[in-house]
mmCIF file of the N, C-alpha and C atoms, coordinates in Angstrom:
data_MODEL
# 
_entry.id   MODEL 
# 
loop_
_atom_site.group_PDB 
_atom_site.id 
_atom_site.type_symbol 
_atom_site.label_atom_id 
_atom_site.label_alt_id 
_atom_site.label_comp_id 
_atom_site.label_asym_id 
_atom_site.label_entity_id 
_atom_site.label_seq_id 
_atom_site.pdbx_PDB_ins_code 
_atom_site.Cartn_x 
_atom_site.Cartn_y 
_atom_site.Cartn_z 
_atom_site.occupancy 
_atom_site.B_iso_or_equiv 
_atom_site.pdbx_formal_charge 
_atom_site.auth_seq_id 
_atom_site.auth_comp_id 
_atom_site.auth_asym_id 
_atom_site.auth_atom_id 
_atom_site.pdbx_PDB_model_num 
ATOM 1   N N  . UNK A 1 1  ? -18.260 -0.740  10.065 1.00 0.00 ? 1  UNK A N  1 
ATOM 2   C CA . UNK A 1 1  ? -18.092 -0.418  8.675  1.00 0.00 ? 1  UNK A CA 1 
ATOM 3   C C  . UNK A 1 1  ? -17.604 1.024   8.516  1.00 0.00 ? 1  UNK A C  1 
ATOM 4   N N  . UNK A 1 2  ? -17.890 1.898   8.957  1.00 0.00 ? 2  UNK A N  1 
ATOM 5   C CA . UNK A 1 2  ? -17.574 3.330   9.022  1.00 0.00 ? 2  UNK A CA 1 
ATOM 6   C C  . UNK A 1 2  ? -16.656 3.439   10.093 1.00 0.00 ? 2  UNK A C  1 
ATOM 7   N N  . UNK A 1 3  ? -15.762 2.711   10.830 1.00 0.00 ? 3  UNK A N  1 
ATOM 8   C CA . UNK A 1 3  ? -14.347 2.735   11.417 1.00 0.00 ? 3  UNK A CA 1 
ATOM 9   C C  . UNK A 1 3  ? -13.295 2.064   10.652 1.00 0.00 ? 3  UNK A C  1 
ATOM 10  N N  . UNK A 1 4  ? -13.818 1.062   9.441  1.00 0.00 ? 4  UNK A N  1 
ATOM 11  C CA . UNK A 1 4  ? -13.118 0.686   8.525  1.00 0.00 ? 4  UNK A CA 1 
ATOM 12  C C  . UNK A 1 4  ? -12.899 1.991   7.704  1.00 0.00 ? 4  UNK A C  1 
ATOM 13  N N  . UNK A 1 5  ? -14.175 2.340   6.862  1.00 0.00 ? 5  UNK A N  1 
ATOM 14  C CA . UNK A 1 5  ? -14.263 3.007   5.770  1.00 0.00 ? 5  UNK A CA 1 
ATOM 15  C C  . UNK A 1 5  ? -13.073 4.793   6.132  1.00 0.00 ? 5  UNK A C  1 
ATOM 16  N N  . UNK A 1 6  ? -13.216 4.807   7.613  1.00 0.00 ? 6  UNK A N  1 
ATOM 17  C CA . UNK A 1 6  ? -13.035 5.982   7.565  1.00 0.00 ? 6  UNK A CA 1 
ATOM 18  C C  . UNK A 1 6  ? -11.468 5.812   7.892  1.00 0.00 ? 6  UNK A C  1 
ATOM 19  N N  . UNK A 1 7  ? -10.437 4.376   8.575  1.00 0.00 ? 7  UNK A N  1 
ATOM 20  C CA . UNK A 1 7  ? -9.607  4.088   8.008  1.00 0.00 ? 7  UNK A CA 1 
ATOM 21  C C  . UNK A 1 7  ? -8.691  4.168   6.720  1.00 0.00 ? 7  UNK A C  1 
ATOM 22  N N  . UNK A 1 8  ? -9.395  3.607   5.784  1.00 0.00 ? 8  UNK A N  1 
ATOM 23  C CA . UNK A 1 8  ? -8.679  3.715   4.960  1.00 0.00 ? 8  UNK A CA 1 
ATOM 24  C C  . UNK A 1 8  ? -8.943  4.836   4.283  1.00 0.00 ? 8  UNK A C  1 
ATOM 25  N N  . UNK A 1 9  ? -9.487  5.752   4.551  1.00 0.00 ? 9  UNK A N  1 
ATOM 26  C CA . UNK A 1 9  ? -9.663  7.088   3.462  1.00 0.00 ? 9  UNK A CA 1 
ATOM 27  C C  . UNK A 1 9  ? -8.978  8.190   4.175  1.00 0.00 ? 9  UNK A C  1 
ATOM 28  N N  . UNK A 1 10 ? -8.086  7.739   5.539  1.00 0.00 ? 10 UNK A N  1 
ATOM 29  C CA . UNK A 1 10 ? -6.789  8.101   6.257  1.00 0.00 ? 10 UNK A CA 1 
ATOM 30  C C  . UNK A 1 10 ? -5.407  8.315   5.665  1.00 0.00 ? 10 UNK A C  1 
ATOM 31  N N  . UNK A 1 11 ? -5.576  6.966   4.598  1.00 0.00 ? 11 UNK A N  1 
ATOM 32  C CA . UNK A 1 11 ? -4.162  6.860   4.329  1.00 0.00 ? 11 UNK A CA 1 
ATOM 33  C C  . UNK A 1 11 ? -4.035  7.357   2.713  1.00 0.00 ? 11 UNK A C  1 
ATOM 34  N N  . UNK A 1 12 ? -2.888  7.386   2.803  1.00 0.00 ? 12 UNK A N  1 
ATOM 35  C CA . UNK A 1 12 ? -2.369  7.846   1.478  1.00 0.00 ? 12 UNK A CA 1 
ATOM 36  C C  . UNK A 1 12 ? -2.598  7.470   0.099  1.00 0.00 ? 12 UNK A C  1 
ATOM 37  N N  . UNK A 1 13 ? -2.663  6.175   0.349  1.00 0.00 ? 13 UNK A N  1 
ATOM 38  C CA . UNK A 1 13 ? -3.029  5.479   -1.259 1.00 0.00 ? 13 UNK A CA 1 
ATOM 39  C C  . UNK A 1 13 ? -3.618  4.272   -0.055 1.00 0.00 ? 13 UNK A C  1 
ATOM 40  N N  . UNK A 1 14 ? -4.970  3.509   -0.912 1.00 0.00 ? 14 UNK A N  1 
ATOM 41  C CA . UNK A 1 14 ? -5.148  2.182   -0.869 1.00 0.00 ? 14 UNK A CA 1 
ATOM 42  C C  . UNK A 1 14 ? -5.138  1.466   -1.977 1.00 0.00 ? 14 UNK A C  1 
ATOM 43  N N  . UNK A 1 15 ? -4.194  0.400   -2.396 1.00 0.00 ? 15 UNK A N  1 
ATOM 44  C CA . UNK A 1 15 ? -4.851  -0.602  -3.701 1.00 0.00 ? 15 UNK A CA 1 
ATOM 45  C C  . UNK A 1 15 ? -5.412  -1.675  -3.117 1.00 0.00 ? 15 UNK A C  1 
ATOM 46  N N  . UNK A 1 16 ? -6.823  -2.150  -4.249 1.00 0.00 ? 16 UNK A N  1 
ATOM 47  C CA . UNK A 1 16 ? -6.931  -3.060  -3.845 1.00 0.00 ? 16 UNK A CA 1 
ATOM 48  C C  . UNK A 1 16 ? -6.884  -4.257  -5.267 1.00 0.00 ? 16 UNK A C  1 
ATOM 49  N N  . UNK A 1 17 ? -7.159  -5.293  -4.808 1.00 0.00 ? 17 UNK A N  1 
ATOM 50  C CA . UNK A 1 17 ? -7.104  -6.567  -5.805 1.00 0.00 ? 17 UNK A CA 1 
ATOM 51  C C  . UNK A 1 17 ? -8.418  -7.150  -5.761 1.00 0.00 ? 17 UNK A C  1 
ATOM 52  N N  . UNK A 1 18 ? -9.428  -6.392  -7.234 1.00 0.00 ? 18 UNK A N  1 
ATOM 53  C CA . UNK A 1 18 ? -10.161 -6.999  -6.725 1.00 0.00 ? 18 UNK A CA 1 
ATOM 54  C C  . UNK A 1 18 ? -10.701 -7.842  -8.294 1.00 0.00 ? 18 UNK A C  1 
ATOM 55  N N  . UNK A 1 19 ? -11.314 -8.994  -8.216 1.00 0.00 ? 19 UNK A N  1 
ATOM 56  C CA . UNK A 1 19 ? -12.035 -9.448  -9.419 1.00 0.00 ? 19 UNK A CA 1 
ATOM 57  C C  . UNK A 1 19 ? -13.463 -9.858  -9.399 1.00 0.00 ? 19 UNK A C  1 
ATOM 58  N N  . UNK A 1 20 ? -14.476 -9.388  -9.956 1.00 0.00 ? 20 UNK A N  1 
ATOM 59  C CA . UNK A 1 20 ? -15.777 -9.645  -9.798 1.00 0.00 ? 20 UNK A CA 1 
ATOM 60  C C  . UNK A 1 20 ? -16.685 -9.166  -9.228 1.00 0.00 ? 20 UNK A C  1 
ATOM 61  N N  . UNK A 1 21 ? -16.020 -8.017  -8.203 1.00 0.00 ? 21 UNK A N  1 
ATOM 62  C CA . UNK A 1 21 ? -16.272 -7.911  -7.194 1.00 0.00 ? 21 UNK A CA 1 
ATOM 63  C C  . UNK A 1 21 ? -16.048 -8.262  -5.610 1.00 0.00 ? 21 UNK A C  1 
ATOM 64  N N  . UNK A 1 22 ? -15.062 -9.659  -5.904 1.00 0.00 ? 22 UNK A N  1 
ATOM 65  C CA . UNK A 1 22 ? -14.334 -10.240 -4.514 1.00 0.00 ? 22 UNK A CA 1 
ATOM 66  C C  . UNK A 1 22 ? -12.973 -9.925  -4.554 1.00 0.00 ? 22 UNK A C  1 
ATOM 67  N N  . UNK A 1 23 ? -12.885 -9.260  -3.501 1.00 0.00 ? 23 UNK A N  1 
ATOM 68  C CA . UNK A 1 23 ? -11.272 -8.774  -2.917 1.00 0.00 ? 23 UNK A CA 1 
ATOM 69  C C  . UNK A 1 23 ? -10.076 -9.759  -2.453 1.00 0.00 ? 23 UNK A C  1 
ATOM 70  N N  . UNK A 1 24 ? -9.296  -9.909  -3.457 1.00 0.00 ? 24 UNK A N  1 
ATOM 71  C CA . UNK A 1 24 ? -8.214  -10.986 -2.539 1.00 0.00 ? 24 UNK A CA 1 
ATOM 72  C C  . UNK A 1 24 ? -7.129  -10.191 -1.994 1.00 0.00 ? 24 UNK A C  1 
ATOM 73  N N  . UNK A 1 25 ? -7.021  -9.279  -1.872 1.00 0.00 ? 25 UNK A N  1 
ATOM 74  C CA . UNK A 1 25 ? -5.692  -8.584  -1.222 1.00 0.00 ? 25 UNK A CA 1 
ATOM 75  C C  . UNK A 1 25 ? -5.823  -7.022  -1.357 1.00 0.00 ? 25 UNK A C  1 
ATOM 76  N N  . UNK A 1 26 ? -5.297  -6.459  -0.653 1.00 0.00 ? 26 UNK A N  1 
ATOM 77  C CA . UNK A 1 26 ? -5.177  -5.172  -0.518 1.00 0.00 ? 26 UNK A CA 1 
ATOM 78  C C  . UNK A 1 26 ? -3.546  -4.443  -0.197 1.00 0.00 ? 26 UNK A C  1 
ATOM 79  N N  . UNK A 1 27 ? -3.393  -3.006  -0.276 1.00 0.00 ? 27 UNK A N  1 
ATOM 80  C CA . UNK A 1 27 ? -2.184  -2.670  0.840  1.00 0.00 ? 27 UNK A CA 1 
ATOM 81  C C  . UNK A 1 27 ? -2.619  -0.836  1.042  1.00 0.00 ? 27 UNK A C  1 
ATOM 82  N N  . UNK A 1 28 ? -2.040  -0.882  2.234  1.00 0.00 ? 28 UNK A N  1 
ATOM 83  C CA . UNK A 1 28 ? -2.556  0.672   2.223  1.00 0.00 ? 28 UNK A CA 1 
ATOM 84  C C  . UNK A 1 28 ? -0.873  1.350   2.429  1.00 0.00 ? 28 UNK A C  1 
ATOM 85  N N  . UNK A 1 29 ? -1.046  2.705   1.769  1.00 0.00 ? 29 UNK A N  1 
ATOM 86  C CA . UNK A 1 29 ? 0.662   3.398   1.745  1.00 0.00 ? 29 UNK A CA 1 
ATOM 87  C C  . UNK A 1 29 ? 0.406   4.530   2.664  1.00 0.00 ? 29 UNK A C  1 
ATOM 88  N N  . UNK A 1 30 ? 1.217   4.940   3.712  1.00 0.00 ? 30 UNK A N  1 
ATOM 89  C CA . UNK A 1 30 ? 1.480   6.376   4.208  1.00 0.00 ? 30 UNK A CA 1 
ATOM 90  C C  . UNK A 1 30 ? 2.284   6.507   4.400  1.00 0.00 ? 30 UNK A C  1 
ATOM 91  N N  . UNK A 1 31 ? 2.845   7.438   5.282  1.00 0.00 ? 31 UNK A N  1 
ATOM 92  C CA . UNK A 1 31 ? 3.934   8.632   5.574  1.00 0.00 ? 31 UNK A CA 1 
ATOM 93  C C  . UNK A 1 31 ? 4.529   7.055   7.001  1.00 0.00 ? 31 UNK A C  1 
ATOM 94  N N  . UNK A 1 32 ? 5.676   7.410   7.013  1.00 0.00 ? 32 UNK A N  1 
ATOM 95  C CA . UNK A 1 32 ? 6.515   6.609   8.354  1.00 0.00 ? 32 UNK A CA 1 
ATOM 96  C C  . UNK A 1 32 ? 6.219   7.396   9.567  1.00 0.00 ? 32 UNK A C  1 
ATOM 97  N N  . UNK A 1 33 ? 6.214   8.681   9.134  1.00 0.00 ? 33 UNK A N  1 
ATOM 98  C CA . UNK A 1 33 ? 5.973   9.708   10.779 1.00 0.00 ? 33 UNK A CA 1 
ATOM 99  C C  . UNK A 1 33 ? 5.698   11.209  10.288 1.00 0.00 ? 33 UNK A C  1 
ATOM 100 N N  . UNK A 1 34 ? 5.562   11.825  11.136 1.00 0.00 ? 34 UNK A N  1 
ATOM 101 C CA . UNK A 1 34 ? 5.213   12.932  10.532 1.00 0.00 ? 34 UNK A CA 1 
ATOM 102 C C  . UNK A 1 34 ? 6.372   14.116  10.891 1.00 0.00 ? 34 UNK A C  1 
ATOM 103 N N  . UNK A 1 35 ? 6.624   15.202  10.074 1.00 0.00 ? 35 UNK A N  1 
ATOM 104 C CA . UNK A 1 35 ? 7.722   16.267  10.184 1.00 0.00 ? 35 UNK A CA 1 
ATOM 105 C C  . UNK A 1 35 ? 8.716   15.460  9.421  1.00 0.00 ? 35 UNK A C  1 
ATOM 106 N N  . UNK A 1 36 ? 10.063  15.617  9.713  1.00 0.00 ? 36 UNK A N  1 
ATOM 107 C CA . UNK A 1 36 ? 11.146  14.886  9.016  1.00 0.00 ? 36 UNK A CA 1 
ATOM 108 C C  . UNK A 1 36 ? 11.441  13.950  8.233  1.00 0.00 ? 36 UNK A C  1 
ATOM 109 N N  . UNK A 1 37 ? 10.386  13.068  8.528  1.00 0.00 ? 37 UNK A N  1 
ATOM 110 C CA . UNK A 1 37 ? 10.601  11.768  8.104  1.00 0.00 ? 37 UNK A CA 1 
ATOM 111 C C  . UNK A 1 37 ? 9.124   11.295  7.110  1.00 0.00 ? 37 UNK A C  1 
ATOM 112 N N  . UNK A 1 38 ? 8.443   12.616  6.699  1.00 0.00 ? 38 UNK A N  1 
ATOM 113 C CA . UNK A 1 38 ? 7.257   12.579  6.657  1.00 0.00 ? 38 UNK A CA 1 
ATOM 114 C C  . UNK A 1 38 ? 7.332   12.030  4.847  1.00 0.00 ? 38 UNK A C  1 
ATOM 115 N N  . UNK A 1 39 ? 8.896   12.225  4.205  1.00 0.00 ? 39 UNK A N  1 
ATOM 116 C CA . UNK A 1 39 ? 8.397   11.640  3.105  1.00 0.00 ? 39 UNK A CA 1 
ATOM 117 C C  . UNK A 1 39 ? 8.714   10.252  2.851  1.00 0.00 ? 39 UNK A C  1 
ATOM 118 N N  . UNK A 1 40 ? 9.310   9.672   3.853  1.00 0.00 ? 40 UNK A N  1 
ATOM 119 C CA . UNK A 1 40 ? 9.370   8.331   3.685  1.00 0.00 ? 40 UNK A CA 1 
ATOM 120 C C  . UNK A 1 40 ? 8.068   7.463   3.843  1.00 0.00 ? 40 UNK A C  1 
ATOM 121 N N  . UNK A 1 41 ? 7.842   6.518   3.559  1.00 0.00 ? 41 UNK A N  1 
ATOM 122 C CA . UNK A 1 41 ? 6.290   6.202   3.246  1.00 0.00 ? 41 UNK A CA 1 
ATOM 123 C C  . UNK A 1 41 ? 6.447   4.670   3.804  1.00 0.00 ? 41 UNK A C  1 
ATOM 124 N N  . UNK A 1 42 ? 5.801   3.927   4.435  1.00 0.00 ? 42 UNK A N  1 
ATOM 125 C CA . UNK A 1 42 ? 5.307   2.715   4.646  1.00 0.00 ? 42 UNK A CA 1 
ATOM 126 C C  . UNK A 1 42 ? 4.244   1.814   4.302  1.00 0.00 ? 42 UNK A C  1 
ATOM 127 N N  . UNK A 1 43 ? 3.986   0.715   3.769  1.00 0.00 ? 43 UNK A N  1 
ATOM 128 C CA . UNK A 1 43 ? 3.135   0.004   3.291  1.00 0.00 ? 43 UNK A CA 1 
ATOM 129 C C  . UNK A 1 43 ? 3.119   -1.042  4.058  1.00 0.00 ? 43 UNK A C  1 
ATOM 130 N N  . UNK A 1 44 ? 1.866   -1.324  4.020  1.00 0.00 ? 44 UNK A N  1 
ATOM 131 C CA . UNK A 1 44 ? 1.044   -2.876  4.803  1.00 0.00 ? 44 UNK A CA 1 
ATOM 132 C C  . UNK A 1 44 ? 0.162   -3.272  4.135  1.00 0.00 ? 44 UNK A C  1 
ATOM 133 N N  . UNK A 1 45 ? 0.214   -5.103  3.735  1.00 0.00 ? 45 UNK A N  1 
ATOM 134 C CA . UNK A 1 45 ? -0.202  -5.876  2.762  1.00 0.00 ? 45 UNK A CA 1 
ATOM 135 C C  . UNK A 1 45 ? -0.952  -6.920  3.283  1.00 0.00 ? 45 UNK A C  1 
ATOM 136 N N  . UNK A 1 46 ? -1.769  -7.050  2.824  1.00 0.00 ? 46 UNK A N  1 
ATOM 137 C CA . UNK A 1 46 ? -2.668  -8.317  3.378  1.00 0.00 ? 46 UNK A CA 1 
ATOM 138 C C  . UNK A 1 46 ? -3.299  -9.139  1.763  1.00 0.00 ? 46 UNK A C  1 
ATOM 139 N N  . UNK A 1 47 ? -3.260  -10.478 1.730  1.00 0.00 ? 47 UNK A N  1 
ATOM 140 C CA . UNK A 1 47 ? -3.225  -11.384 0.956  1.00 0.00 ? 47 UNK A CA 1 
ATOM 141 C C  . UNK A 1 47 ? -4.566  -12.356 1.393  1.00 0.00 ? 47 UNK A C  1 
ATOM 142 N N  . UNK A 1 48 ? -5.713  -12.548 0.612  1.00 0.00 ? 48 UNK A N  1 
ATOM 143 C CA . UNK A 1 48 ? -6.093  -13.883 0.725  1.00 0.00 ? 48 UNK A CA 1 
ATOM 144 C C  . UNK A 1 48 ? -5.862  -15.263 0.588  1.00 0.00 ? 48 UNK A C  1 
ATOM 145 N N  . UNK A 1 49 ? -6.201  -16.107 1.772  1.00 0.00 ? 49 UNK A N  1 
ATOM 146 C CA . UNK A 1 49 ? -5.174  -17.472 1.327  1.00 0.00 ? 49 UNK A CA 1 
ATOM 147 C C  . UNK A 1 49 ? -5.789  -17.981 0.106  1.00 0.00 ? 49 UNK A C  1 
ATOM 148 N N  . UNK A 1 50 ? -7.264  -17.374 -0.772 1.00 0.00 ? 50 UNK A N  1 
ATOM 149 C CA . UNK A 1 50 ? -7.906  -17.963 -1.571 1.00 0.00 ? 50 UNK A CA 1 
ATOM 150 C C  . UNK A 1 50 ? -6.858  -17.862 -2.779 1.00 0.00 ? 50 UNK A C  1 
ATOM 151 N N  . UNK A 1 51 ? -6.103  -16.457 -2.893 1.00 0.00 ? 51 UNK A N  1 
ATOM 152 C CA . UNK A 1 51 ? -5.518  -16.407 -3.778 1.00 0.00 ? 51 UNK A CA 1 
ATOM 153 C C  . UNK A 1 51 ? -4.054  -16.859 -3.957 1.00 0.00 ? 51 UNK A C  1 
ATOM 154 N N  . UNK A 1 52 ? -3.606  -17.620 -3.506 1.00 0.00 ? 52 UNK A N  1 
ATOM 155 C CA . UNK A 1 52 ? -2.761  -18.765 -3.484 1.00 0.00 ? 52 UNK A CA 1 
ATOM 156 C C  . UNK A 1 52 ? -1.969  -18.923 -4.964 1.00 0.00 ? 52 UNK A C  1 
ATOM 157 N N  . UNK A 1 53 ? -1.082  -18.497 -5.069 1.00 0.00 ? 53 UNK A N  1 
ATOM 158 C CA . UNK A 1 53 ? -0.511  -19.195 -6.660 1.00 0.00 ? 53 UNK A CA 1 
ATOM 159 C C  . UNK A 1 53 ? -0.851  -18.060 -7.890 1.00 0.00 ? 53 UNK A C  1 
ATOM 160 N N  . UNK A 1 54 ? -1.652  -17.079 -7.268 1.00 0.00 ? 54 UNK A N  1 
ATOM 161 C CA . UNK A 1 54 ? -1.873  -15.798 -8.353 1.00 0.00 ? 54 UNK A CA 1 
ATOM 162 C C  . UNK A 1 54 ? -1.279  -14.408 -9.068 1.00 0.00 ? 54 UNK A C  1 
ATOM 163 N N  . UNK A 1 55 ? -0.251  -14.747 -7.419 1.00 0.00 ? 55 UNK A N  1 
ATOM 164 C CA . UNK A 1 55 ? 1.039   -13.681 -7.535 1.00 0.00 ? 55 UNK A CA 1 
ATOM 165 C C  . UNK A 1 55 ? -0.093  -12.442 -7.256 1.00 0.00 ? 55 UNK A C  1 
ATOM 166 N N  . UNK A 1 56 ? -1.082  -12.284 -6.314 1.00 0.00 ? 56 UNK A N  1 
ATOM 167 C CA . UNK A 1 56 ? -1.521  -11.373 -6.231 1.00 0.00 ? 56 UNK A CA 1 
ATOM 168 C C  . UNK A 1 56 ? -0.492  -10.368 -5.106 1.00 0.00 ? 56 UNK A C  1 
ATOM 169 N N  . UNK A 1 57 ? 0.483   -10.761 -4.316 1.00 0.00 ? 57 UNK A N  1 
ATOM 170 C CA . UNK A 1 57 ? 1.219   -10.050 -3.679 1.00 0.00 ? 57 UNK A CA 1 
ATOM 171 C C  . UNK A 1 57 ? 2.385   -9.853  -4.205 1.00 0.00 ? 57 UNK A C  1 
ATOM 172 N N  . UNK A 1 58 ? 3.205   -9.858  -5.400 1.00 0.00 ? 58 UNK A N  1 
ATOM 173 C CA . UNK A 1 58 ? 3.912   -9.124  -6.664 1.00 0.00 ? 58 UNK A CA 1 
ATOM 174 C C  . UNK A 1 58 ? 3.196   -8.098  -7.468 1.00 0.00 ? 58 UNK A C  1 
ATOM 175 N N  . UNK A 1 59 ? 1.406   -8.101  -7.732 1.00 0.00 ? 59 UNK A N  1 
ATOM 176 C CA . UNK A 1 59 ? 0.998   -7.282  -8.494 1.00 0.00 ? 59 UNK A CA 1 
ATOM 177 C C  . UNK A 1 59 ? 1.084   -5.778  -7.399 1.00 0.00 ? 59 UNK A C  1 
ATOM 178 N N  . UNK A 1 60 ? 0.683   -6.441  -6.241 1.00 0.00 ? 60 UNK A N  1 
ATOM 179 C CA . UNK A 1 60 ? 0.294   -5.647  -5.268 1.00 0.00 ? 60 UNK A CA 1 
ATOM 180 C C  . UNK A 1 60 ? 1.556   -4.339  -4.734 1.00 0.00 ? 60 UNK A C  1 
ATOM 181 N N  . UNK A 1 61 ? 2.755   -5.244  -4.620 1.00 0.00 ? 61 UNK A N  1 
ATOM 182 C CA . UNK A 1 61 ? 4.519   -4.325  -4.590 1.00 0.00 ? 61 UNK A CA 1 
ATOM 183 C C  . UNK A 1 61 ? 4.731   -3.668  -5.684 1.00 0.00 ? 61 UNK A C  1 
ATOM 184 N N  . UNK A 1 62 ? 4.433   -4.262  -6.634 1.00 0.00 ? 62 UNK A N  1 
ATOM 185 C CA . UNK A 1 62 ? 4.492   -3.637  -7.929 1.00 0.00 ? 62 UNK A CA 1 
ATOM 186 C C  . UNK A 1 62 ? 3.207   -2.936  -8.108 1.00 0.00 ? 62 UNK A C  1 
ATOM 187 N N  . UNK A 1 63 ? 2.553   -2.131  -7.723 1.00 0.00 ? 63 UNK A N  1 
ATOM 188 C CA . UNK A 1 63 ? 1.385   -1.563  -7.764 1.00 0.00 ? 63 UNK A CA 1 
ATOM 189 C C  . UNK A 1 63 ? 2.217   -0.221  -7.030 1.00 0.00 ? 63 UNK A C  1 
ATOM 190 N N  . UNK A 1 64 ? 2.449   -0.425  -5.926 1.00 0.00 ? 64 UNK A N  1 
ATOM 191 C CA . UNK A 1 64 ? 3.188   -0.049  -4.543 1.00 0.00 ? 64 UNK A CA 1 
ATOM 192 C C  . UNK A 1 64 ? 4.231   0.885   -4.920 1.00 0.00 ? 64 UNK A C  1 
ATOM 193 N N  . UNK A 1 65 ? 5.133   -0.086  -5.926 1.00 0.00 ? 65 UNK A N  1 
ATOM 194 C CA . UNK A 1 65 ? 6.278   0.475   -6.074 1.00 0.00 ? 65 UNK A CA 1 
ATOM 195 C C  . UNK A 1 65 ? 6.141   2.318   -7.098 1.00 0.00 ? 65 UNK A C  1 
ATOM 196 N N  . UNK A 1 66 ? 5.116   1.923   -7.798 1.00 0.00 ? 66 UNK A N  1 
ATOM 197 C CA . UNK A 1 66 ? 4.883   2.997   -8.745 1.00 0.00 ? 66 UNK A CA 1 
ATOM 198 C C  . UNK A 1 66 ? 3.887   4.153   -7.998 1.00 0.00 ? 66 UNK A C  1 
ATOM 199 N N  . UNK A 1 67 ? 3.239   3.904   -7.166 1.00 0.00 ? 67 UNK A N  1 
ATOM 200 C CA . UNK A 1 67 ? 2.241   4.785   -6.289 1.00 0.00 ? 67 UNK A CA 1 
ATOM 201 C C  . UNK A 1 67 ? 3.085   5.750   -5.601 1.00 0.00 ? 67 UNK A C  1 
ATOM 202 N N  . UNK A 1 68 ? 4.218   4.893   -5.005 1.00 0.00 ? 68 UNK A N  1 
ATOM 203 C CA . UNK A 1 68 ? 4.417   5.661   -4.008 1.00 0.00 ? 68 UNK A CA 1 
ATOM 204 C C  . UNK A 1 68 ? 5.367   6.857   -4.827 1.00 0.00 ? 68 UNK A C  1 
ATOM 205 N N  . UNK A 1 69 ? 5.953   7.061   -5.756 1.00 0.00 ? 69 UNK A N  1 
ATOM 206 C CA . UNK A 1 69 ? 6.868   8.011   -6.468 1.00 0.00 ? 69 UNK A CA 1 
ATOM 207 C C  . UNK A 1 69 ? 5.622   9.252   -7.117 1.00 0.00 ? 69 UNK A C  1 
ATOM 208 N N  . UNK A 1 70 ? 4.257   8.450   -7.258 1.00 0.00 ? 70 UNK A N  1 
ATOM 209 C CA . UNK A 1 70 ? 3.522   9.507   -7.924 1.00 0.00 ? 70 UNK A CA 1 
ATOM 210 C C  . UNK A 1 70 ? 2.846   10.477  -6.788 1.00 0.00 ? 70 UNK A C  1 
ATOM 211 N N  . UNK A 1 71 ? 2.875   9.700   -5.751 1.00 0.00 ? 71 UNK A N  1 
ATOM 212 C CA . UNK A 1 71 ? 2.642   10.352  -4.387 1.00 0.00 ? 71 UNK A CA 1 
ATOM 213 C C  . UNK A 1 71 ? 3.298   11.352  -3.452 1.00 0.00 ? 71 UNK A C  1 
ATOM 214 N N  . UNK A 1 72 ? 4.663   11.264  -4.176 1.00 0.00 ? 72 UNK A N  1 
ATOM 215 C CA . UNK A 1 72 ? 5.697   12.343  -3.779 1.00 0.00 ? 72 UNK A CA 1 
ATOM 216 C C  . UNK A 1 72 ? 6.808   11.948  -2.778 1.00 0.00 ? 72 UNK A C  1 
ATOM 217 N N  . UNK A 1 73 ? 6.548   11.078  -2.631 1.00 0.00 ? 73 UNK A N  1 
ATOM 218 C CA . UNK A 1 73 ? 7.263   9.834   -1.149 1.00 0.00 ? 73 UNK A CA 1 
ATOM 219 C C  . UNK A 1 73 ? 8.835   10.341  -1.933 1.00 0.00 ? 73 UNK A C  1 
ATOM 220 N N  . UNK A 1 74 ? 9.552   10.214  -0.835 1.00 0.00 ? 74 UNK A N  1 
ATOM 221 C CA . UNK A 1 74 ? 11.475  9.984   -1.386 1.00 0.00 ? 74 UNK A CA 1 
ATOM 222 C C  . UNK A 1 74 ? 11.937  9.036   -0.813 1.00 0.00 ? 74 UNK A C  1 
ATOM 223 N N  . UNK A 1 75 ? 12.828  8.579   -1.769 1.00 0.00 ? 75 UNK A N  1 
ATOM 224 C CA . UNK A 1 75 ? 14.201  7.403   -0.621 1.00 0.00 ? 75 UNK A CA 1 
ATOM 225 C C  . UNK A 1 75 ? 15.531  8.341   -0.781 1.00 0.00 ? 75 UNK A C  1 
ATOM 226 N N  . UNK A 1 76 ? 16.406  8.534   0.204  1.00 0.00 ? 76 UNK A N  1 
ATOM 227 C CA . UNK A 1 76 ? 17.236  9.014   0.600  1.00 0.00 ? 76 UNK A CA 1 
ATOM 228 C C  . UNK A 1 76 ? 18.251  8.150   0.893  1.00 0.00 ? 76 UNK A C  1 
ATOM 229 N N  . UNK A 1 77 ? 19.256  7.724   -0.365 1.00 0.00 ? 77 UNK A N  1 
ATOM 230 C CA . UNK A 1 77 ? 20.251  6.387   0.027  1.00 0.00 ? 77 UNK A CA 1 
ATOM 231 C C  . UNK A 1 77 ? 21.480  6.687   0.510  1.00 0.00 ? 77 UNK A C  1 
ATOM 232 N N  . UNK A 1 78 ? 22.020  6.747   1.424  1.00 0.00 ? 78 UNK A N  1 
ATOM 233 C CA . UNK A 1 78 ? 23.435  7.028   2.384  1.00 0.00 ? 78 UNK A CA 1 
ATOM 234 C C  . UNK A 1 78 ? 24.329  5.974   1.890  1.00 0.00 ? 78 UNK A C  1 
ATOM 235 N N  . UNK A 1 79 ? 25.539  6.506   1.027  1.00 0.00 ? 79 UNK A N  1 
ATOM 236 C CA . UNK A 1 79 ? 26.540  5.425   1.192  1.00 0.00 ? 79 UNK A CA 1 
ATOM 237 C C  . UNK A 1 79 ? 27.350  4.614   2.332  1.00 0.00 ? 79 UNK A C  1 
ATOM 238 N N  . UNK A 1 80 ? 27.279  3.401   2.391  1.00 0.00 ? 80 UNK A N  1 
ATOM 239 C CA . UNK A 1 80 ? 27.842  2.723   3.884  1.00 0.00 ? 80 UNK A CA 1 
ATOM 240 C C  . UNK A 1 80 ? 29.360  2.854   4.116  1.00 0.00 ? 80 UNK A C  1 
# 
């Protein structure tokens, strides 16, 4: 419990999804690497199969999508 807890209070942002008190999904946001590349940010999502049909992993990107700009993260788009 305290190799979890101390996990996620590692990373940058955690959301979670929760109702009632039961968690159907989560995602945690950080940095891609550190120095150079330190403001690009990565996310990892995990979904319960309970929540099936709830669109809890759209609330969750869209949760995501707005965190990570208030967090200071950049995208840097190169024309091809």
């Amino acid at each position: 419990m305290e190799r979890g807890a101390a996990f996620f209070a590692s990373q940058s942002f955690t959301g979670v999804a929760e109702e009632e008190g039961k968690i159907y999904g989560l995602y945690i946001l950080h940095p891609n690497n550190v120095g150079r590349c330190g403001h690009i940010c990565n996310a990892s999502y995990a979904v319960s199969s309970e929540a099936r049909g709830r669109h809890i992993d759209e609330k969750l990107v869209t949760d995501c999508l707005i965190k990570w700009k208030e967090l200071g993260f950049r995208v840097r788009l190169r024309k091809m």
